[in-house]
N, C-alpha and C positions, 0 to 999 in steps of 0.2 A: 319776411314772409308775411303774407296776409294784405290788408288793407290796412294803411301810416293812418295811426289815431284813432283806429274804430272805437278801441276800449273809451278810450277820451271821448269820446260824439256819445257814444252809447252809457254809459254810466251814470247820467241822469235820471235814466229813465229805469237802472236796473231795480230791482228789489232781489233782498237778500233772502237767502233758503235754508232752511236746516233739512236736512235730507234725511230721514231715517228708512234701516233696513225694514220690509213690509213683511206679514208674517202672513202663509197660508193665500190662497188668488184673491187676490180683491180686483174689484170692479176694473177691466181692463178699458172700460167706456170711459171714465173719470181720469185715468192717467196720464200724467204732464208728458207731454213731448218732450224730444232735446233734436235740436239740430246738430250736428258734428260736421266743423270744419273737417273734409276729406288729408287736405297734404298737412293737416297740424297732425291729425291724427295719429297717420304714418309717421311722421317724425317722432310724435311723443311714443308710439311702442316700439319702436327703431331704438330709441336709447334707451328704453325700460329694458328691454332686451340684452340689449348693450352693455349695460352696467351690469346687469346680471351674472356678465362672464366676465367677473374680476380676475377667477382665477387661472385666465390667457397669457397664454406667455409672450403674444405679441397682439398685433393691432390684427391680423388675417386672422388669429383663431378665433378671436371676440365678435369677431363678424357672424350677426346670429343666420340661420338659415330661414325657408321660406317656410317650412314646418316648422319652427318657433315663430316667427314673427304671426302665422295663422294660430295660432295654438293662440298664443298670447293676446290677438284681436278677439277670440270668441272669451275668454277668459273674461275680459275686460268688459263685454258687452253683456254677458253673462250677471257680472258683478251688477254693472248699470240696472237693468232688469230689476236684481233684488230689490235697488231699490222704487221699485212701482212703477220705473220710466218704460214707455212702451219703446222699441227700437226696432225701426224698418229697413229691408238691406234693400236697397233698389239695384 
């Protein structure tokens, strides 16, 4: 999935981050952007979800619903936020 070797092409040029939680509003003008690959997205809260229901007694119950998988995207983006990142829903 994605683009063969983006990490590879792009790792040159990355610089590393310490992310810490932001306390109280700060300056929403100065806050780092993030882009979010769309179809990684879905997949990575698809199986955060997933794993979630260990305690399924087959493969059909662990199948998470459209109200979990939503619940769990605003969670997630929620989380993001704390930490100072601005997040746009287009």
């Amino acid at each position: 999935m994605g683009i063969p070797r983006l990490t590879a092409l792009l790792h040159p040029y990355a610089t590393q981050v310490e992310w810490r939680r932001q306390r109280g509003d700060s300056s929403r003008e100065s806050s780092p952007e993030l882009i979010i690959d769309g179809p990684a997205f879905a997949y990575f809260i698809y199986y955060q979800c997933l794993s979630s229901a260990a305690h399924a007694a087959n493969a059909l119950e662990a199948v998470p619903s459209y109200a979990q998988l939503a619940e769990a995207v605003v969670a997630w983006l929620i989380e993001v936020e704390d930490f100072g990142v601005r997040v746009f829903v287009a």
